[in-house]
N, C-alpha and C positions, 0 to 999 in steps of 0.2 A: 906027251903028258900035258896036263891042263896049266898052265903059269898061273901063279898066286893072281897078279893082275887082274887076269880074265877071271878067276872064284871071288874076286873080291867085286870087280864088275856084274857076276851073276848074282850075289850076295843081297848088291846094292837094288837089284833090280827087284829080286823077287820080294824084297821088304816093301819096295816104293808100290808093286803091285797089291799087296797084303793092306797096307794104308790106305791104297787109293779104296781099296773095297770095304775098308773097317768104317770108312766115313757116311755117313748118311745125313740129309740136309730135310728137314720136317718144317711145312711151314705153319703159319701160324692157328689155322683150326686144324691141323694134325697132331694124333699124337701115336709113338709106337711102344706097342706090348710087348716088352723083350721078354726070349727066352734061353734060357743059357741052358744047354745040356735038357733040353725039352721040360725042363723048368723056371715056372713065372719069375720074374728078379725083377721085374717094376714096370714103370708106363715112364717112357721119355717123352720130352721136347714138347712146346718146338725148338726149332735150334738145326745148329748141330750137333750131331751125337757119332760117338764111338762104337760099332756091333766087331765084337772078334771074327775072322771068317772062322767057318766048320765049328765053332762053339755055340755060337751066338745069333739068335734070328730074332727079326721084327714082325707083326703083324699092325700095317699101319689103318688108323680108325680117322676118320671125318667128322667132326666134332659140330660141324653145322645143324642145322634144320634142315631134314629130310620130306620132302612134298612128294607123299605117296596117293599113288592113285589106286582104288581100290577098284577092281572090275566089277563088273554090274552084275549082280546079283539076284534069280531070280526065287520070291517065296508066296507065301498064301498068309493074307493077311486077317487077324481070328476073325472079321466077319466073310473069310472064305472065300477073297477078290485075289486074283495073278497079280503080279507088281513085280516093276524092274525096278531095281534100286541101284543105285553106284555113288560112291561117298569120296571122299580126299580125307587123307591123315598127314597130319602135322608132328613128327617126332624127332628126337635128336637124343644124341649117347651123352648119357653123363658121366659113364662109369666105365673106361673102355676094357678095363679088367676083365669087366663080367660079358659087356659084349662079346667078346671072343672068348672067352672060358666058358662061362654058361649055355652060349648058343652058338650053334651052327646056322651062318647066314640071316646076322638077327635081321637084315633088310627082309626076308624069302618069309622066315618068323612072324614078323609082324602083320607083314601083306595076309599069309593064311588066318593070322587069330582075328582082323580085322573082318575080314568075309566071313569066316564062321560068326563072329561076334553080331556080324550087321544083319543077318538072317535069323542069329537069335533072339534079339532085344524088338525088332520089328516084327517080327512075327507075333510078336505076343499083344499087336494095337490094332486095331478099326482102321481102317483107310484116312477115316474123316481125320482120326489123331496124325497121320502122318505125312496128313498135305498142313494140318494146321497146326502142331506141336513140334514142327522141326528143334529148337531150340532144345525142348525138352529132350528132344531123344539123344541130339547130339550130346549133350551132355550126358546121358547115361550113356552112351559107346565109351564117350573116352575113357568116365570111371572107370568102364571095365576094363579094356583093353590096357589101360595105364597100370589097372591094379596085377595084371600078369606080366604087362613088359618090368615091370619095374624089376623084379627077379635080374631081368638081362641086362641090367645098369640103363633103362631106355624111360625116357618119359615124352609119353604124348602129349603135349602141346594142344592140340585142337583136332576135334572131327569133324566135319562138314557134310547133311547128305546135301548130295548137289540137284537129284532130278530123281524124280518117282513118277514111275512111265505104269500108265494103263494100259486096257484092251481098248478098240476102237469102238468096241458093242458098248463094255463098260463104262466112256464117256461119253455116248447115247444115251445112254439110262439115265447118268449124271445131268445131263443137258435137261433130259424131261422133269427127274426131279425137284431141278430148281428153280425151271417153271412154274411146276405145278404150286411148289412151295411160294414164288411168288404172287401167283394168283390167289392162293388160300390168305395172306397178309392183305393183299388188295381188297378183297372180300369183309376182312377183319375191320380193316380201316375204315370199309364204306359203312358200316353197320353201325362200329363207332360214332360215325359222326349224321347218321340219321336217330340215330339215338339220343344223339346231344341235340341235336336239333327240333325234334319232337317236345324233350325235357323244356327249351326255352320256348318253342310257341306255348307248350300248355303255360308254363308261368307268365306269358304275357298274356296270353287271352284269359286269366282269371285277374288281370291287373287291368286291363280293359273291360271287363264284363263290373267291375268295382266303380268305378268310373267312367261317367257314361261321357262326360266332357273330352276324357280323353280318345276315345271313341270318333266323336266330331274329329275333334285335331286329328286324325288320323283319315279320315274323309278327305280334310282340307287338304295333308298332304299327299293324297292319290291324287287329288285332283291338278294339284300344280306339278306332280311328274307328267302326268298324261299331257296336259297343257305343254312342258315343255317339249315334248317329244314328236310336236307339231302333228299330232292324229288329228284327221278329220269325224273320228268319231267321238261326243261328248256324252263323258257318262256324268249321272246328278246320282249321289248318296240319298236315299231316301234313311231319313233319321229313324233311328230306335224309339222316338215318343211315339214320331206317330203311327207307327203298328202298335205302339199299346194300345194308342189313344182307338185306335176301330179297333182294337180286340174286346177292349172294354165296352163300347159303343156295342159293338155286336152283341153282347153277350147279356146287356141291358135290356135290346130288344129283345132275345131270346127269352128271358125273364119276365118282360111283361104280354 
């Protein structure tokens, strides 16, 4: 027969076993969704906390900021260009309730609604928008994506797309493009300023042709650039009078 000692010894033991398992130690970005009899009774800790065995279970949540990385994703961008896309998400549980209530594997959740999300929202821009509107778009991902985590107690923090990868032919085309587009401004440029430059000779030569002294001064100053410039060839201004003067002379005799 069993002596009281020894049932009292057994007694002691299978309690201290019972305790050591009732205790559970959560640190400080955990916390656990208890459930008692497969229903919800609250969110502990951190701490220590008390779960009864065969009554009582936890499902424990990570309360941090989650750096998800989204795989790269390939769509057709509306003006009808291949693109690889791959982005990072930024989320954390605020609510660990609905984390584990609402969704199954809200980590596996998020990953899928982000890749479906990032093929929807790009899909619908031009290339050019999507090398040069990053901001923009990320912030339309998040809206969206945050506007259905939210449901699962989750809120996204941040989306980032990180690289939008072309074809090799496609950034050939690019290359010639922006060539060509720079040649077309260089062409712009030069027209521009043969244009301005025309506008001010005519107004000087009708500011010279007004004043014939200024005319001279402007002889004299050819002549002292040549002069400096040490040429052995000297050229002399022949003055504006005196082609009048034999136009008129000619024309006298002509007349008589």
């Amino acid at each position: 027969m069993i002596s009281n000692s020894t049932l009292i010894l057994g007694t002691i033991f299978i309690a201290v076993l019972l305790a050591a398992s009732s205790i559970r130690i959560l640190r400080e970005y955990e916390r656990a969704v208890l459930f008692t009899l497969g229903r919800f009774t609250g969110v502990k800790g951190p701490g220590l906390i008390l779960v009864f065995p065969f009554i009582q279970t936890i499902a424990r949540v990570d309360m941090r900021t989650v750096v998800l990385d989204v795989p790269t994703q390939d769509l057709i961008s509306r003006d009808n260009v291949s693109v690889h896309v791959n982005a990072v998400i930024y989320f954390r549980v605020i609510d660990p309730e609905r984390a584990i209530i609402q969704v199954e594997q809200f980590v596996d959740a998020t990953s899928q609604l982000a890749q479906t999300t990032l093929r929807s929202v790009l899909g619908k821009h031009e290339l050019d928008e999507l090398l040069a509107e990053r901001d923009k778009l990320n912030k339309d991902i998040q809206d969206i994506i945050d506007t259905h985590t939210n449901a699962w107690g989750i809120e996204v923090a941040n989306v980032e797309i990180k690289h939008v990868d072309i074809d090799e032919t496609m950034v050939r085309a690019m290359a010639k493009q922006a060539e060509a587009e720079r040649e077309r401004r260089a062409r712009v440029i030069n027209a521009e300023g043969e244009e301005q430059a025309a506008q001010k000779l005519h107004e000087a030569a009708e500011i010279l042709s007004s004043r014939p002294e200024a005319m001279q001064l402007r002889y004299l100053g050819a002549l002292g650039t040549i002069a400096g410039e040490k040429s052995s060839t000297i050229v002399f201004p022949f003055p504006v009078e005196f082609g009048r003067f034999f136009e008129n002379f000619s024309s006298k005799n002509a007349a008589d």
